[in-house]
MIVO-638006 format. One line per field, with one value per residue: residue number from 1; residue in one letter; y, z negated, x negated of N, C-alpha, C in turn. Coordinates in steps of 0.2 Angstrom, whole numbers, plus 5000, padded with zeros to 4 digits. Layout:
! residues N
seq NUM  ...
type A  ...
ny Y  ...
nz Z  ...
nx X  ...
cay Y  ...
caz Z  ...
cax X  ...
cy Y  ...
cz Z  ...
cx X  ...
***
This chain:
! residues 388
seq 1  2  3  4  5  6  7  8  9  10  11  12  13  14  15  16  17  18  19  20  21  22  23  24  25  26  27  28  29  30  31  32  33  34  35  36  37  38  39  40  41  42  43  44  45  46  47  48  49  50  51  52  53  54  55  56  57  58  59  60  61  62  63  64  65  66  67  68  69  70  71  72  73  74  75  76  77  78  79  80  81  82  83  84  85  86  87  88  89  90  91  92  93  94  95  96  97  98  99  100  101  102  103  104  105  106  107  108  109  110  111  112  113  114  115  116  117  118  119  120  121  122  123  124  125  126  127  128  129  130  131  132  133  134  135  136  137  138  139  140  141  142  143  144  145  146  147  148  149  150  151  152  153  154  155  156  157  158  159  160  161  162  163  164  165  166  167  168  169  170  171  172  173  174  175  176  177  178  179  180  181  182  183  184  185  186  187  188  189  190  191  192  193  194  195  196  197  198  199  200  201  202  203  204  205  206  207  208  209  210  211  212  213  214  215  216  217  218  219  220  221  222  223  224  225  226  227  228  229  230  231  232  233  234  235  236  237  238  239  240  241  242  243  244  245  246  247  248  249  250  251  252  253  254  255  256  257  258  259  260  261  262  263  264  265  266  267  268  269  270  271  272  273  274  275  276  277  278  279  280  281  282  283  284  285  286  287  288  289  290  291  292  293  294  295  296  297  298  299  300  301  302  303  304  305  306  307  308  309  310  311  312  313  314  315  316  317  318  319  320  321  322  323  324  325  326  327  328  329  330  331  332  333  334  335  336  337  338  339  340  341  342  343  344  345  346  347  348  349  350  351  352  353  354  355  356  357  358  359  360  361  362  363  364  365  366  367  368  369  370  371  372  373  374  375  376  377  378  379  380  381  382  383  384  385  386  387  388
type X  X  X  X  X  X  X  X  X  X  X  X  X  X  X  X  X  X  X  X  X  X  X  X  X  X  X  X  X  X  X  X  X  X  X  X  X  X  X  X  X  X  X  X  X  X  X  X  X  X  X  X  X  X  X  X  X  X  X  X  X  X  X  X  X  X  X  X  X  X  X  X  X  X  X  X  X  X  X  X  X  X  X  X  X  X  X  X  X  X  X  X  X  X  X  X  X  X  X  X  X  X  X  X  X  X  X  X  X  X  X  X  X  X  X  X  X  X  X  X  X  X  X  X  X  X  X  X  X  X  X  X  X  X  X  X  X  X  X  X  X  X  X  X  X  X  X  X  X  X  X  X  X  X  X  X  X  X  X  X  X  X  X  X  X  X  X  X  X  X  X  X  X  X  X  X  X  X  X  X  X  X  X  X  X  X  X  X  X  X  X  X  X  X  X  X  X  X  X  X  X  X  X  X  X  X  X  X  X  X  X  X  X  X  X  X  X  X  X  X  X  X  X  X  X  X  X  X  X  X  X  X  X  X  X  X  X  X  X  X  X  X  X  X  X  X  X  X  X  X  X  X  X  X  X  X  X  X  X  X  X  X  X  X  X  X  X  X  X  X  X  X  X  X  X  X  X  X  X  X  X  X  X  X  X  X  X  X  X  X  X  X  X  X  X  X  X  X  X  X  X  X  X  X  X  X  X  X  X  X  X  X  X  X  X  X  X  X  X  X  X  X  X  X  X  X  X  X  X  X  X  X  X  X  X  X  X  X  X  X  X  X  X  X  X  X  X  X  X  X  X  X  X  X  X  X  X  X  X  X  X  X  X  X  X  X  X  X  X  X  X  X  X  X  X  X  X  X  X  X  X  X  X  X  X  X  X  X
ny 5609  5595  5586  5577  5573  5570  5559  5550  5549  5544  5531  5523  5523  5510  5500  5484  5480  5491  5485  5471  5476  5482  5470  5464  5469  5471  5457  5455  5461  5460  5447  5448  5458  5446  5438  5444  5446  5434  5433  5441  5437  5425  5431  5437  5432  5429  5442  5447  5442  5442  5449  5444  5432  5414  5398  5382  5366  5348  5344  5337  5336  5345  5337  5327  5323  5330  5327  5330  5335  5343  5356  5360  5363  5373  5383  5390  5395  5406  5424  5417  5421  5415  5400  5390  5375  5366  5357  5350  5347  5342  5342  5341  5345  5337  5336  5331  5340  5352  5356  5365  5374  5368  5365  5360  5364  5376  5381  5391  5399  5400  5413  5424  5422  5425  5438  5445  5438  5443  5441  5441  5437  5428  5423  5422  5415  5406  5398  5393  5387  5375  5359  5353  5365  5376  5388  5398  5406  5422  5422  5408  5405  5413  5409  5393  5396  5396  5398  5405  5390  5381  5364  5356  5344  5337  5326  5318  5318  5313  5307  5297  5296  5293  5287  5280  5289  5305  5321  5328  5346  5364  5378  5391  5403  5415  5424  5437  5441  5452  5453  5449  5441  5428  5418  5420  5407  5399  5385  5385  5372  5361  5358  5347  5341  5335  5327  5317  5312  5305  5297  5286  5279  5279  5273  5281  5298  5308  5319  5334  5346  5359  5371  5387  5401  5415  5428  5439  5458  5465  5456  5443  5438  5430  5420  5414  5406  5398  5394  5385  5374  5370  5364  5350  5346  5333  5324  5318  5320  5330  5346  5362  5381  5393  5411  5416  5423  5416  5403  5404  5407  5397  5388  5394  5392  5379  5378  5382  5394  5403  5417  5423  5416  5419  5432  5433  5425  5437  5448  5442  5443  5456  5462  5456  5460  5473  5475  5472  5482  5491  5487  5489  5503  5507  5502  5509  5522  5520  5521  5533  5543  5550  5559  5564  5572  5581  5588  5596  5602  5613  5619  5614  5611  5601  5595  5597  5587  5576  5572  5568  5557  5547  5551  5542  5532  5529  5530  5518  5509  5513  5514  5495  5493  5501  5491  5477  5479  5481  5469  5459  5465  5463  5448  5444  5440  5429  5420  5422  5410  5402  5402  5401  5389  5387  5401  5408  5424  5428  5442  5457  5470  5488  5494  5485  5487  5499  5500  5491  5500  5510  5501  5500  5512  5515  5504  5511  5523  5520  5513  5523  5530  5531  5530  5543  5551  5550  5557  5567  5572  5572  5578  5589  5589  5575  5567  5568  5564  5552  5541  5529
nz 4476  4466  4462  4449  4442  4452  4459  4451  4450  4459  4462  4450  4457  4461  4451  4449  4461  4459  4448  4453  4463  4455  4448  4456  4461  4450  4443  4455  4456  4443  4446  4457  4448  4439  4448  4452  4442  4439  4449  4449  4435  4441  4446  4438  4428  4438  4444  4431  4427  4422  4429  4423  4420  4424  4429  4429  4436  4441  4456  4464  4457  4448  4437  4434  4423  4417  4412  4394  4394  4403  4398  4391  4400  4409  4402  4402  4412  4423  4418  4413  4397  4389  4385  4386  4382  4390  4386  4393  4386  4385  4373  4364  4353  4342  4352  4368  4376  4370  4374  4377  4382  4378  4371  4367  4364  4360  4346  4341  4351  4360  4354  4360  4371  4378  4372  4375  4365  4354  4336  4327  4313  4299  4301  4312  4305  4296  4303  4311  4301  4297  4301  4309  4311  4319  4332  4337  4349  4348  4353  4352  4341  4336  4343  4337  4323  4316  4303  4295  4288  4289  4296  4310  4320  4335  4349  4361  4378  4384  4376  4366  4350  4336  4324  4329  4328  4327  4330  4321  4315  4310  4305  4308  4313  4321  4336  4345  4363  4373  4385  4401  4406  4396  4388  4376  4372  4369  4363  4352  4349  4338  4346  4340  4330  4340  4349  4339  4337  4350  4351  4340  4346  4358  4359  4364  4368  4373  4392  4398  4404  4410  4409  4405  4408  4404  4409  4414  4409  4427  4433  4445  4449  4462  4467  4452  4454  4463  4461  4448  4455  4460  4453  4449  4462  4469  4458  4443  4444  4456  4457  4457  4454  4454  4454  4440  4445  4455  4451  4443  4454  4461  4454  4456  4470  4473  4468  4480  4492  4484  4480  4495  4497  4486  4489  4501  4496  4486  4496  4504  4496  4491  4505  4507  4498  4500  4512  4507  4499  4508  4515  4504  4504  4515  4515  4504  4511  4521  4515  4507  4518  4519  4511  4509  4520  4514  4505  4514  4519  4509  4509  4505  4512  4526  4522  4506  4504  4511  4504  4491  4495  4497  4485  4475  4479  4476  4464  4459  4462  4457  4443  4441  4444  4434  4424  4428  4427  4413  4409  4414  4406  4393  4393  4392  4381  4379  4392  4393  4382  4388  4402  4399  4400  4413  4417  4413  4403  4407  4409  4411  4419  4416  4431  4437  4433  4440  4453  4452  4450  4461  4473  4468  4471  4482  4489  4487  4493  4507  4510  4507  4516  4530  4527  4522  4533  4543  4535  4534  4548  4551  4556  4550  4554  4559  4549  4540  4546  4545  4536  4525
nx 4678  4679  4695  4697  4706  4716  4710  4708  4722  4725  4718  4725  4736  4737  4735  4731  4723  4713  4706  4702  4694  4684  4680  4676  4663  4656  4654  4646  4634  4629  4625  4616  4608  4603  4596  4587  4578  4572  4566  4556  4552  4547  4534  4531  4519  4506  4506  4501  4490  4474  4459  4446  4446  4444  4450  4447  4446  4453  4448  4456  4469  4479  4483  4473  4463  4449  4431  4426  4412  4410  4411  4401  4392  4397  4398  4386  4383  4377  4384  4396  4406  4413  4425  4437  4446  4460  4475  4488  4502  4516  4527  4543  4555  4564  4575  4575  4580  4575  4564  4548  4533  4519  4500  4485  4471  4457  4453  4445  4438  4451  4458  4449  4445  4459  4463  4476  4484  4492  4491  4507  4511  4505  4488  4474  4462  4468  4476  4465  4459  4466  4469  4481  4487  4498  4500  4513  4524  4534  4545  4547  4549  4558  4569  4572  4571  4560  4547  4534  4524  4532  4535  4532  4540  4535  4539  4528  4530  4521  4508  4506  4508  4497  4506  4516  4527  4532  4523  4514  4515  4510  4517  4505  4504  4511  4514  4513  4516  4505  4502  4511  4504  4505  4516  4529  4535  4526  4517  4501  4490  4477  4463  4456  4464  4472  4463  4456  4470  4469  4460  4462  4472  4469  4455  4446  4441  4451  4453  4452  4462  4462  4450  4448  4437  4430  4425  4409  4409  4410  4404  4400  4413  4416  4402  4401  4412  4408  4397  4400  4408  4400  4392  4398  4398  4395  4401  4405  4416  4425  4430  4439  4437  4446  4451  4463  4474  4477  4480  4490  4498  4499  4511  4522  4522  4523  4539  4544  4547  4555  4557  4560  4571  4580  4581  4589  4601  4605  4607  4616  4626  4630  4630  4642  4653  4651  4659  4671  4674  4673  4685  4695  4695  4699  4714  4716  4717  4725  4737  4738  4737  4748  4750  4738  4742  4751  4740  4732  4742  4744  4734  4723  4706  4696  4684  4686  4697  4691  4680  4688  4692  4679  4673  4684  4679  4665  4667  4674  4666  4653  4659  4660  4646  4640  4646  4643  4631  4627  4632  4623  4611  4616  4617  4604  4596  4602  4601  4587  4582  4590  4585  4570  4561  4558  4555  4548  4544  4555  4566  4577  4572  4571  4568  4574  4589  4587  4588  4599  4609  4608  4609  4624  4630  4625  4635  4646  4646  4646  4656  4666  4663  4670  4683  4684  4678  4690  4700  4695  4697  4710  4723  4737  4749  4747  4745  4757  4771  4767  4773  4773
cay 5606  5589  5585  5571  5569  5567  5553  5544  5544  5539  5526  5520  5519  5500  5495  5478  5481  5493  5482  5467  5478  5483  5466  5460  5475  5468  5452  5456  5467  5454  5441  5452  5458  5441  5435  5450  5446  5427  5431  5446  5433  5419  5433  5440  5427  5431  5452  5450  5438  5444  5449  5442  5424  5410  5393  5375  5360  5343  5346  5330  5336  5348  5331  5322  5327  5330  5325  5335  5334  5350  5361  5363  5364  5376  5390  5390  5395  5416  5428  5416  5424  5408  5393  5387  5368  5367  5351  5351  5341  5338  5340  5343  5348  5332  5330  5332  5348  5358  5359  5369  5373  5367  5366  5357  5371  5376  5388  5397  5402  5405  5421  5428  5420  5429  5443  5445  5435  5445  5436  5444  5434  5424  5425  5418  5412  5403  5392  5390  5383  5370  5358  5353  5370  5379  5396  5400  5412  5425  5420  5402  5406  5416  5403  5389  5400  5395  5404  5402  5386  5375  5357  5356  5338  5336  5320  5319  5312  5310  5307  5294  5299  5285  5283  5280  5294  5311  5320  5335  5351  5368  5386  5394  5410  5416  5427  5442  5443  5459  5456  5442  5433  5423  5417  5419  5402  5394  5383  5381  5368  5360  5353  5342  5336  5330  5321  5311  5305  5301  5291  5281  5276  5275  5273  5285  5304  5312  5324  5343  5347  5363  5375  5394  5406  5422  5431  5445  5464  5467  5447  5442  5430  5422  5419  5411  5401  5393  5390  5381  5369  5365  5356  5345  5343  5325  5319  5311  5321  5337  5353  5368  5385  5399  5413  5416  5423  5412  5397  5404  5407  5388  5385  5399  5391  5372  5379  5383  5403  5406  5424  5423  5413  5423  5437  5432  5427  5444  5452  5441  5444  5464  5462  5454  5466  5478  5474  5469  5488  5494  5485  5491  5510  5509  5501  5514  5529  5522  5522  5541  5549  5555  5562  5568  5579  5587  5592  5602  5609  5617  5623  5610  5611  5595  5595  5593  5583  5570  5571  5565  5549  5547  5549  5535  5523  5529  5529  5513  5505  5517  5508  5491  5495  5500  5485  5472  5479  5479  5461  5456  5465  5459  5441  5444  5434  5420  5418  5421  5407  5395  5399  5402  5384  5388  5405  5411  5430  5432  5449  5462  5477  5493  5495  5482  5491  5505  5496  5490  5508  5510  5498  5501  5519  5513  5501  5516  5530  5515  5509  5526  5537  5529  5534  5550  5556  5550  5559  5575  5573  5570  5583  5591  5589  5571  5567  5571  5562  5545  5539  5525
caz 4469  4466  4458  4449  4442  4459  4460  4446  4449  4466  4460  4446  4460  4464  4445  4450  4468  4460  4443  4456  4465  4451  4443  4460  4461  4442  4447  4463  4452  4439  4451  4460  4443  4438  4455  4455  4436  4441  4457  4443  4430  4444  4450  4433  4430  4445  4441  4423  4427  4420  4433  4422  4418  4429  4428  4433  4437  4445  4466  4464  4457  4440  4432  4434  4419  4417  4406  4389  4393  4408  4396  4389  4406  4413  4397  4404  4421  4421  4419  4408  4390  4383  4389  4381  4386  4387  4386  4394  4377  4384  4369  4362  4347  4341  4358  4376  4378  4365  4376  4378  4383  4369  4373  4364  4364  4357  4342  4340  4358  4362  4355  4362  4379  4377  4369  4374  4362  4347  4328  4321  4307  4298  4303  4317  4300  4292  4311  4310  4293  4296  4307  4309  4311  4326  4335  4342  4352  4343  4357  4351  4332  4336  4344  4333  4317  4313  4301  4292  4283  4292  4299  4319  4322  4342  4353  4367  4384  4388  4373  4359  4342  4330  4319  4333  4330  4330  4330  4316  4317  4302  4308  4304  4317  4325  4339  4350  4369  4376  4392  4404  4410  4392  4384  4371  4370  4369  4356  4354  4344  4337  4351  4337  4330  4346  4350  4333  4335  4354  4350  4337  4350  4368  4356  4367  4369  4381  4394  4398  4410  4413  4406  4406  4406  4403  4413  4408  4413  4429  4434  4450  4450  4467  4462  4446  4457  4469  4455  4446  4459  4464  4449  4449  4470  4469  4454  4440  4444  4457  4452  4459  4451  4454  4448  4434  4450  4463  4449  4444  4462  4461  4454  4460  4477  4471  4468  4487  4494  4480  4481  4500  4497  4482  4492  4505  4493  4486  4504  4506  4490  4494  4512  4507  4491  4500  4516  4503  4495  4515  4516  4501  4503  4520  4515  4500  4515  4524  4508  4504  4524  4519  4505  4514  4525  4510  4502  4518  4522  4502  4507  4503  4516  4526  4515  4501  4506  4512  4496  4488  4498  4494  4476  4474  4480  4470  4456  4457  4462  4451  4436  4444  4445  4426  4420  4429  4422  4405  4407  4414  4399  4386  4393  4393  4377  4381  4395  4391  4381  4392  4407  4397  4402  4419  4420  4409  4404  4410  4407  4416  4418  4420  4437  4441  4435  4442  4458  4453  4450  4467  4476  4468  4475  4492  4493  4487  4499  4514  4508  4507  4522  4534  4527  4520  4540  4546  4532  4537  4554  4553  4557  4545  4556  4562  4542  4540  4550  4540  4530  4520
cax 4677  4684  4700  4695  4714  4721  4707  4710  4730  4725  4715  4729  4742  4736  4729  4729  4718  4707  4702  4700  4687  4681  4679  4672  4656  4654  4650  4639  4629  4627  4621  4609  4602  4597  4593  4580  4576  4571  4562  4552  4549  4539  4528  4526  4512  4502  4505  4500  4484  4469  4453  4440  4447  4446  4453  4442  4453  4452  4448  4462  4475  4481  4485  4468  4459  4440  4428  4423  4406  4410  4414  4396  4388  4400  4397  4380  4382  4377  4391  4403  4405  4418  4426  4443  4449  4468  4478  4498  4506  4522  4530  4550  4557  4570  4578  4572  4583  4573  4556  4544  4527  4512  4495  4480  4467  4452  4456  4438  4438  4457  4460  4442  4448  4465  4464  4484  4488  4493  4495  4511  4513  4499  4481  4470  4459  4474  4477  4461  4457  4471  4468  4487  4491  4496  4502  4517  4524  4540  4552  4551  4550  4566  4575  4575  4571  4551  4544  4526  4522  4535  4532  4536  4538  4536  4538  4528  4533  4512  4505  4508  4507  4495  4508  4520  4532  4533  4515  4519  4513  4511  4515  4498  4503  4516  4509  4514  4511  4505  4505  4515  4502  4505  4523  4531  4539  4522  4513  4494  4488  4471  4461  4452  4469  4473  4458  4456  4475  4471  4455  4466  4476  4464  4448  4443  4441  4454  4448  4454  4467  4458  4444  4449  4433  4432  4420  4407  4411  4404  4402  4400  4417  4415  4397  4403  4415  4404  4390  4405  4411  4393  4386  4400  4401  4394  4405  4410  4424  4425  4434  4439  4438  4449  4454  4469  4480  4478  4480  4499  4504  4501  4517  4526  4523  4526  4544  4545  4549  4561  4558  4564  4577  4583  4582  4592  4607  4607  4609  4621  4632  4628  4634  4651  4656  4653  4666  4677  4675  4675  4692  4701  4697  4703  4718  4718  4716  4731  4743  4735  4736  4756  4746  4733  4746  4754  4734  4731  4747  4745  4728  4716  4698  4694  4680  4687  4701  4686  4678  4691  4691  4674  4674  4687  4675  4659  4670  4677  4659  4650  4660  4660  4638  4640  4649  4639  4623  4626  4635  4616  4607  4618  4616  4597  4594  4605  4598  4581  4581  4591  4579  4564  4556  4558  4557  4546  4545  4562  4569  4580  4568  4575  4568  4581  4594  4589  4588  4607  4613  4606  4614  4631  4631  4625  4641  4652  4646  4648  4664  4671  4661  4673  4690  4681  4678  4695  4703  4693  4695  4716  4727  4739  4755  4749  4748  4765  4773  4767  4779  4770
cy 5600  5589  5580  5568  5565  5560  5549  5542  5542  5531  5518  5519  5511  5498  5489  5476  5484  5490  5474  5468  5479  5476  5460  5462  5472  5461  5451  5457  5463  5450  5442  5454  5450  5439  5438  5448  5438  5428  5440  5440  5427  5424  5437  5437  5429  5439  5452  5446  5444  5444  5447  5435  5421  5404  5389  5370  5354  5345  5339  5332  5339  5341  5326  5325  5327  5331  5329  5338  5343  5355  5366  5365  5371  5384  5392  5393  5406  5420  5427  5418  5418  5405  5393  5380  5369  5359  5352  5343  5335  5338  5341  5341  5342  5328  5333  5338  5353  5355  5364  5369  5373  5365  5365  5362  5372  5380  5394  5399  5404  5411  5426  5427  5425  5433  5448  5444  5440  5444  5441  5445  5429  5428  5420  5412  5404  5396  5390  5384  5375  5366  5352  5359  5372  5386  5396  5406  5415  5423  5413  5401  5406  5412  5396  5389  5398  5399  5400  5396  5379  5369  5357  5348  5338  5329  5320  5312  5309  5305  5303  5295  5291  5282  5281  5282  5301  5315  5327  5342  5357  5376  5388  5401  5411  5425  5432  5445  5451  5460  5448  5440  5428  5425  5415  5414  5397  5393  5381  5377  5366  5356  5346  5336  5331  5324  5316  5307  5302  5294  5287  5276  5272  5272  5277  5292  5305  5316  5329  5343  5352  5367  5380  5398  5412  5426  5438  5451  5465  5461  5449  5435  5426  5418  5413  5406  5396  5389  5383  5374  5366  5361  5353  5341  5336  5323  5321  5313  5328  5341  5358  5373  5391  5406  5415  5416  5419  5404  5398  5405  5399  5386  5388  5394  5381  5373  5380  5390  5405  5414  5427  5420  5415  5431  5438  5431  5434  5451  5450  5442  5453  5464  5462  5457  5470  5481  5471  5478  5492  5494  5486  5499  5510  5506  5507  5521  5527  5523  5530  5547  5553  5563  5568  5577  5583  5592  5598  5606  5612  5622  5621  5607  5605  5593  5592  5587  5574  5568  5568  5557  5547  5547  5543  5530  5525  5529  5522  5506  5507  5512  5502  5489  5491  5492  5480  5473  5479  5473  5459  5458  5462  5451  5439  5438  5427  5417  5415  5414  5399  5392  5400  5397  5386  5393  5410  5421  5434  5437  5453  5471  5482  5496  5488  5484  5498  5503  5495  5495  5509  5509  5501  5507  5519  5509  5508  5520  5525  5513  5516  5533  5536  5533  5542  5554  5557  5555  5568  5576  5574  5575  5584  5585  5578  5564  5565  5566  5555  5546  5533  5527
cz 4469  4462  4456  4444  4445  4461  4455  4447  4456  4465  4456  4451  4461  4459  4449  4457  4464  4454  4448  4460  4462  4450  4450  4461  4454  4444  4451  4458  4448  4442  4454  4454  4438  4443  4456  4447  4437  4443  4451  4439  4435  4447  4446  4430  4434  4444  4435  4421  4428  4428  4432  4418  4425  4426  4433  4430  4441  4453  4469  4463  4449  4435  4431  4428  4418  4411  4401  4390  4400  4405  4393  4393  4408  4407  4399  4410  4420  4421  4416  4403  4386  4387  4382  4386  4385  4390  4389  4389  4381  4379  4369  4357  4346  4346  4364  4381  4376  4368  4381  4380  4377  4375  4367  4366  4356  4352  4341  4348  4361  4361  4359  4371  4382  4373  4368  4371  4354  4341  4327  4314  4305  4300  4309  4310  4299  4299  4310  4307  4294  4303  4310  4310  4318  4328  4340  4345  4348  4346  4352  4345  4331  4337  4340  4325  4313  4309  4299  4287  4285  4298  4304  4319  4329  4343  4358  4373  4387  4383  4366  4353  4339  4328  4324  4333  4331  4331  4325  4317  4311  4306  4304  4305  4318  4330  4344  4356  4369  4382  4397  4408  4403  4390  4382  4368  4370  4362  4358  4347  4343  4344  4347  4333  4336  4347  4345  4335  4342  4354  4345  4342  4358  4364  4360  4367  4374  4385  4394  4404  4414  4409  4408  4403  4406  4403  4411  4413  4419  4433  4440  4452  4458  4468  4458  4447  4460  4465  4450  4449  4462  4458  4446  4459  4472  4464  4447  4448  4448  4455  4458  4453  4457  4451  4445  4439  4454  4460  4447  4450  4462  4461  4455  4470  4477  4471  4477  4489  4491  4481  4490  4500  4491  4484  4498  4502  4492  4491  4504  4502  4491  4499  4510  4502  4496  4511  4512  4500  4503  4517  4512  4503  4511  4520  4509  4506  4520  4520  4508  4513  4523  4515  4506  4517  4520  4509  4508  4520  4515  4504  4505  4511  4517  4523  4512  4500  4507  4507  4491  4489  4495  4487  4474  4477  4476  4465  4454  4458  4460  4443  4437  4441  4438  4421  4420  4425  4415  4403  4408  4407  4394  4387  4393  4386  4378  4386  4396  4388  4384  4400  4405  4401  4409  4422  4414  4408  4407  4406  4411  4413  4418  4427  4441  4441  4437  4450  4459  4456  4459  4472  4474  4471  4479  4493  4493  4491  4508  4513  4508  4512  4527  4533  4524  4527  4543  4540  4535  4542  4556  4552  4554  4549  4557  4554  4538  4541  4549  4533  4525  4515
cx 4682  4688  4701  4702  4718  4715  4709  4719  4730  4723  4719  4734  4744  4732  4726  4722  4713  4704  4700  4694  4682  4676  4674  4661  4654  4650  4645  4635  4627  4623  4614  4605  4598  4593  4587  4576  4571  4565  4555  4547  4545  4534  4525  4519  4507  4500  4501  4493  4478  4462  4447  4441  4448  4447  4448  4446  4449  4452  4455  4467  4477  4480  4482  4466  4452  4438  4427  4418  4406  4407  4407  4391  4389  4400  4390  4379  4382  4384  4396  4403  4407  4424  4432  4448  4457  4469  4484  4499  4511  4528  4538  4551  4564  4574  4576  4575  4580  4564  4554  4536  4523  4507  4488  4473  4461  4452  4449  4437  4446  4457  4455  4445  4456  4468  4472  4487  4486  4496  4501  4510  4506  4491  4480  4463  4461  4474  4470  4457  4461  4472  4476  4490  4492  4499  4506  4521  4530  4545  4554  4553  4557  4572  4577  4569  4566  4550  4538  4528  4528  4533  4536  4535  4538  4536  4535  4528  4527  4508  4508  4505  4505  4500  4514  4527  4531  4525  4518  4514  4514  4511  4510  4499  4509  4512  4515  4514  4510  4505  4507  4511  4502  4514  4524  4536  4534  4521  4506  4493  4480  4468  4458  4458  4470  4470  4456  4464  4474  4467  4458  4469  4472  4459  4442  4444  4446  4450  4453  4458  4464  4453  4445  4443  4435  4424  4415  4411  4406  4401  4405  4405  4416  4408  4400  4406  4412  4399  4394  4404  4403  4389  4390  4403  4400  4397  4400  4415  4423  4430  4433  4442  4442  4451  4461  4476  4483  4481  4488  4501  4506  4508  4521  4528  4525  4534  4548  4548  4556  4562  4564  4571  4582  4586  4586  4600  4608  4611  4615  4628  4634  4632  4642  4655  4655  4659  4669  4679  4678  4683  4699  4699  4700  4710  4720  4721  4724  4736  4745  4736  4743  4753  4739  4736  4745  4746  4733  4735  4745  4738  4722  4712  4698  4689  4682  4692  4696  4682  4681  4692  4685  4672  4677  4682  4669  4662  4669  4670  4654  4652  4660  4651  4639  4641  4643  4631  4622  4629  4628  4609  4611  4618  4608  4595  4597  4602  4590  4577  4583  4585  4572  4557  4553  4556  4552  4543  4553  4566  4572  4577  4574  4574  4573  4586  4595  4590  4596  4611  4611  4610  4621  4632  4630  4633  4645  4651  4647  4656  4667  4669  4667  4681  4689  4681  4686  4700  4702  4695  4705  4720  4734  4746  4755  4748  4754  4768  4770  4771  4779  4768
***
């Protein structure tokens, strides 16, 4: 049985060493739970994409935009149930630090197209009726404290507003996702607003950035693909259709092998805590071999004698573990909303901290098997006979 007293006054004999261990395992663990929280939230996109929606884009380039005139051809084509054109806005909220993603959208086909998207607050009627109105996600409401019937003035960096300021905007909704292929720090707006203030301004119609279908049950999506891309392969304008997954890796992979190289930190933060843990218990085990002697000449088993080594290091990287994880949960909302843009969905699951807890208890059974054996293995008399 452990004597988890003579650990603990083992432990207090070098406060200052073991709150420095401590306070280093805390950090690791921090670092690695966002590092894993990050490399979750770019792949949550991709995991939370839908099987019966596809995306159709310029064969040129996301930021070519294609004609309106698609959108009625492309609902026609066997298999597709409903078509929703999206716009990238551009917008920001008074200064150029307060953006977020908005989106000029079709309001009688979004929700049918995305059914994830669930109203809270308001009605999908109300957004509707109002063609200044719009729907935004709870994250964004949350952050700079929207409620129903308040006017959003944005600016956008694409698109000039007729009246040559801001372009105004009427919470109609405030919406709920249910699953992280959509975020909560978005806004959809009128696609008809938009198009009236662009034609003020071009005297012309804008086009669509992309056109999101949404497939029947049972549809032959690569089919549906091919037929797509073939009745625009001679022009205006070609396009490629994919579907919803392969169009978030997009940007996932635009960023460049973050995951690899997030995961390579981590190892490497992990590696160094834990020969930094390897270094204080053996520097603890030689303090403690005087200590050691007395235990077995009284009658204490290398066993347990070894056990107690070990304990002091899962102790002291067990609460270390502890801390760090609830430093990463409780910075989860600050963060949330500073890396939201970026990072959209970003959340610290519980299989990361289970993941943490994990790891912490790999560093401490490593960091303390070594002076754990040598204590087992060290002979009463030659014990002794240390005077440190």
């Amino acid at each position: 049985m452990i004597s988890f007293r003579l650990v603990r006054r083992n432990l207090t004999k070098h406060r200052m060493r073991s709150l420095l261990t401590i306070a280093s395992i805390v950090v690791a663990v921090f670092l690695i739970c966002i590092l894993h929280s990050l490399v979750v939230a770019l792949e949550s996109g991709v995991q939370g994409a839908k099987r019966d929606r596809l995306v159709v884009q310029s064969a040129v380039s996301l930021f070519v935009s294609l004609p309106l005139s698609y959108q009625g051809r492309i609902v026609e084509v066997a298999g597709v149930e409903s078509t929703c054109k999206w716009q990238w806005f551009g917008g920001y909220f008074q200064d150029s630090s307060n953006f977020f993603a908005n989106f000029a959208v079709d309001p009688d086909t979004l929700l049918t197209v995305y059914p994830e998207i669930e109203i809270a607050k308001g009605s999908a009627d109300e957004w509707r009726a109002d063609r200044r109105g719009c729907l935004i996600g709870s994250m964004l409401a949350q952050q700079f404290g929207w409620e129903l019937g308040d006017t959003i003035p944005l600016i956008s960096s694409i698109f000039e507003s007729p009246t040559g300021g801001a372009w105004e905007f009427v919470v109609r909704g405030i919406y709920q996702p249910k699953s992280t292929a959509v975020d909560g720090r978005t806004m959809f707006f009128h696609w008809d607003y938009f198009q009236k203030g662009m034609e003020q301004v071009f005297d012309e119609a804008p086009g669509a950035g992309t056109f999101i279908l949404r497939t029947a049950p049972g549809a032959d999506q690569t089919a549906i693909m091919r037929e797509v891309e073939e009745l625009y392969a001679n022009g205006p304008q070609r396009v490629n259709c994919t579907t919803e997954a392969a169009f978030q890796a997009q940007f996932v992979s635009m960023m460049g092998n973050i995951p690899l190289l997030v995961s390579a930190i981590g190892t490497g933060v992990a590696v160094a805590i834990a020969l930094a843990c390897v270094n204080t218990m053996l520097m603890a085990f030689r303090e403690q071999m005087h200590d050691v002697g007395i235990l077995k000449a009284i009658g204490f088993g290398a066993g347990r004698v070894a056990s107690l080594m070990l304990a002091q290091s899962l102790l002291l990287c067990g609460a270390g573990g502890a801390l760090g994880m609830l430093l990463a949960k409780g910075s989860e909302p600050v963060l949330m909303i500073g890396l939201g843009t970026m990072f959209p969905g970003y959340t610290v699951a519980p299989h990361t901290l289970l993941q943490a807890a994990a790891l912490s208890l790999a560093i401490g059974l490593v960091a303390g098997i070594v002076p754990a054996l040598r204590a087992r293995s060290l002979q009463c008399v030659d014990a002794l006979r240390m005077v440190d």
